[in-house]
N, C-alpha and C positions, 0 to 999 in steps of 0.2 A: 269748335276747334278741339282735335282732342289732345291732350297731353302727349307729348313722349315718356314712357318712364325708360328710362339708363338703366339696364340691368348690370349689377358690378357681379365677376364672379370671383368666387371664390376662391384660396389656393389649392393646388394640384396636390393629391398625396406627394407627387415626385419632387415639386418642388419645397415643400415643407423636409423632406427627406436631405434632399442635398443641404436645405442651408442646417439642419441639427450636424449634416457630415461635416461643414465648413466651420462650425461652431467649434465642435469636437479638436478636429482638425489646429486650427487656433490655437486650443487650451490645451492640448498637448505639447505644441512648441515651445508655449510660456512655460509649460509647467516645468517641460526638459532644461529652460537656458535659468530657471528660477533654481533649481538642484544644485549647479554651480557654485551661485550667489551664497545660498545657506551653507555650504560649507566654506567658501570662503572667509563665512561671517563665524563661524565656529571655528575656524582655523585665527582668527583675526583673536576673536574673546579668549582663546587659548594661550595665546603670546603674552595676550595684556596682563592676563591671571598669573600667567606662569612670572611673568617680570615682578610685579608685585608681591608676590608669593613670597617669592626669592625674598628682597628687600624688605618685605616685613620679619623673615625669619631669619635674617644676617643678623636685622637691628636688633630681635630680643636674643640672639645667638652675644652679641655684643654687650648686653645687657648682663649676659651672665645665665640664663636657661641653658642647663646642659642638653649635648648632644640628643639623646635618647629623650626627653620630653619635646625637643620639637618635631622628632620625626611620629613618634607616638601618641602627641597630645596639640598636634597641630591646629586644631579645630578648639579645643581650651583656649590656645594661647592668642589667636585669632580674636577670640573674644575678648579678653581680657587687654590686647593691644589700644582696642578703640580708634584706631586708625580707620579702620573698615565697618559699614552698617550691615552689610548678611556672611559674615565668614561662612555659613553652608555653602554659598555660592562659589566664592573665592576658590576651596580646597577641588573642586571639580573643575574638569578642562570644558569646552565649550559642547561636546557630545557626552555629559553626562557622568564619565566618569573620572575615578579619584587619582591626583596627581600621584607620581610617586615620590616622594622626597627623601633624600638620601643626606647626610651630611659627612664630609669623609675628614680624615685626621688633622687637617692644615685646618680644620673649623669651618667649611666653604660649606656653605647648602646648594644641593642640586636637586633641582626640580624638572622633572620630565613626563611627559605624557605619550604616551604608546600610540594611540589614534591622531596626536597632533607628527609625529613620528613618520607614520604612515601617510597621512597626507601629503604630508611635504615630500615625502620619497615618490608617490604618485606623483606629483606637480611635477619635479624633478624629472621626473621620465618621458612625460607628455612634454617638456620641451625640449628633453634630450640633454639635459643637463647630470652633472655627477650629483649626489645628494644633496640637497643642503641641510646647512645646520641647524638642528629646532633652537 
Protein backbone atom coordinates (compact mmCIF):
# COMPACT_ATOMS: atom_id res chain seq x y z
CA UNK A 1 0.00 0.00 0.00
CA UNK A 2 1.56 3.06 -0.65
CA UNK A 3 1.08 6.32 1.24
CA UNK A 4 -0.55 9.36 -0.17
CA UNK A 5 1.52 12.32 0.70
CA UNK A 6 -0.68 15.91 0.66
CA UNK A 7 1.28 18.16 -1.03
CA UNK A 8 0.44 21.84 0.89
CA UNK A 9 1.51 24.76 -1.38
CA UNK A 10 2.63 27.39 -0.74
CA UNK A 11 1.54 31.34 -0.77
CA UNK A 12 1.23 33.07 -4.19
CA UNK A 13 3.73 36.32 -4.41
CA UNK A 14 0.10 37.74 -5.34
CA UNK A 15 -1.47 36.79 -2.55
CA UNK A 16 1.27 37.71 0.15
CA UNK A 17 1.04 41.15 -1.75
CA UNK A 18 -2.53 41.92 -1.27
CA UNK A 19 -2.78 41.08 2.31
CA UNK A 20 0.81 43.41 3.20
CA UNK A 21 -1.90 45.98 0.90
CA UNK A 22 -4.76 45.18 3.29
CA UNK A 23 -2.53 45.37 6.31
CA UNK A 24 -1.29 48.81 5.14
CA UNK A 25 -4.54 49.76 4.19
CA UNK A 26 -5.85 49.02 7.96
CA UNK A 27 -3.13 51.08 9.58
CA UNK A 28 -3.56 53.95 7.72
CA UNK A 29 -7.22 54.37 8.71
CA UNK A 30 -6.21 53.75 12.53
CA UNK A 31 -3.62 55.83 12.04
CA UNK A 32 -5.77 58.74 10.34
CA UNK A 33 -8.91 58.48 13.04
CA UNK A 34 -5.91 58.08 15.91
CA UNK A 35 -4.65 61.93 14.73
CA UNK A 36 -8.09 63.27 15.88
CA UNK A 37 -7.92 61.51 19.28
CA UNK A 38 -4.19 63.07 20.04
CA UNK A 39 -5.24 66.22 19.60
CA UNK A 40 -8.26 66.12 21.15
CA UNK A 41 -6.09 64.81 24.16
CA UNK A 42 -3.79 67.83 23.91
CA UNK A 43 -6.58 70.21 23.48
CA UNK A 44 -8.16 68.47 26.66
CA UNK A 45 -4.51 68.59 28.87
CA UNK A 46 -4.36 72.29 27.61
CA UNK A 47 -7.82 73.38 29.32
CA UNK A 48 -6.95 71.48 32.41
CA UNK A 49 -3.29 73.23 32.64
CA UNK A 50 -4.59 76.49 31.66
CA UNK A 51 -7.49 76.23 34.54
CA UNK A 52 -5.02 75.26 37.09
CA UNK A 53 -2.52 77.72 36.00
CA UNK A 54 -4.84 80.49 36.40
CA UNK A 55 -5.83 79.23 40.05
CA UNK A 56 -2.50 78.73 41.28
CA UNK A 57 -1.47 82.27 40.11
CA UNK A 58 -4.67 84.16 41.35
CA UNK A 59 -3.81 82.24 44.84
CA UNK A 60 -0.21 83.45 45.15
CA UNK A 61 -1.45 86.83 43.24
CA UNK A 62 -3.71 86.86 46.58
CA UNK A 63 -1.08 86.06 48.61
CA UNK A 64 0.70 89.14 47.72
CA UNK A 65 3.39 88.14 44.65
CA UNK A 66 3.45 91.12 42.64
CA UNK A 67 2.27 91.47 39.20
CA UNK A 68 5.61 91.26 37.27
CA UNK A 69 7.04 88.04 39.19
CA UNK A 70 4.14 85.96 38.31
CA UNK A 71 4.23 86.75 34.83
CA UNK A 72 8.19 86.53 34.79
CA UNK A 73 8.96 84.04 37.43
CA UNK A 74 6.01 81.64 36.81
CA UNK A 75 7.91 78.47 36.80
CA UNK A 76 9.78 79.81 40.47
CA UNK A 77 6.75 80.32 41.91
CA UNK A 78 5.09 77.03 40.65
CA UNK A 79 7.68 75.56 42.66
CA UNK A 80 7.73 77.13 45.64
CA UNK A 81 3.55 76.73 45.67
CA UNK A 82 3.80 72.93 46.34
CA UNK A 83 0.55 72.45 45.10
CA UNK A 84 1.96 70.87 41.86
CA UNK A 85 4.83 67.78 41.63
CA UNK A 86 6.40 68.90 37.69
CA UNK A 87 5.73 72.83 37.30
CA UNK A 88 7.96 72.25 33.92
CA UNK A 89 4.88 70.48 32.76
CA UNK A 90 2.13 72.80 34.09
CA UNK A 91 3.66 76.31 32.47
CA UNK A 92 3.41 74.38 28.65
CA UNK A 93 0.05 73.74 26.86
CA UNK A 94 -0.48 70.10 25.81
CA UNK A 95 1.59 70.68 22.10
CA UNK A 96 4.65 71.78 23.83
CA UNK A 97 4.47 75.09 24.10
CA UNK A 98 4.67 77.89 26.75
CA UNK A 99 1.40 79.48 27.98
CA UNK A 100 1.28 83.11 27.76
CA UNK A 101 0.22 84.80 31.09
CA UNK A 102 -0.69 88.05 31.25
CA UNK A 103 -2.03 89.86 34.45
CA UNK A 104 -3.87 93.13 33.78
CA UNK A 105 -4.65 96.05 36.22
CA UNK A 106 -8.09 94.69 38.19
CA UNK A 107 -5.11 91.89 39.39
CA UNK A 108 -7.06 89.02 37.11
CA UNK A 109 -4.28 86.59 35.54
CA UNK A 110 -4.86 85.48 31.95
CA UNK A 111 -3.61 82.57 30.72
CA UNK A 112 -3.81 81.60 26.91
CA UNK A 113 -2.30 79.45 24.48
CA UNK A 114 -1.97 80.25 20.69
CA UNK A 115 -2.21 76.35 19.43
CA UNK A 116 -5.08 75.54 22.06
CA UNK A 117 -6.58 79.03 20.19
CA UNK A 118 -6.34 77.42 16.97
CA UNK A 119 -7.59 74.42 17.58
CA UNK A 120 -10.66 75.26 18.94
CA UNK A 121 -11.16 78.04 16.00
CA UNK A 122 -10.54 74.74 13.59
CA UNK A 123 -13.29 72.61 15.65
CA UNK A 124 -15.36 75.61 15.43
CA UNK A 125 -15.25 75.65 11.66
CA UNK A 126 -15.50 71.92 10.93
CA UNK A 127 -19.01 72.19 12.73
CA UNK A 128 -19.92 75.46 11.50
CA UNK A 129 -19.96 77.04 14.56
CA UNK A 130 -18.87 80.92 15.55
CA UNK A 131 -15.61 80.51 17.59
CA UNK A 132 -15.58 79.31 20.73
CA UNK A 133 -14.10 80.43 23.75
CA UNK A 134 -10.58 78.97 24.93
Amino acid sequence: MKKKRIRRQAFTLLEIMVVIFLIGLIGSIIGYNMKGSIDEGKAFKSKQAKIRLQEILELELAKGASAIDIVEKTEAILEGSKIIKNPKNLVKDGWGEPFRIKVNAAKEVSVKSSRLKAYLRKQAEKRGYAEEEE
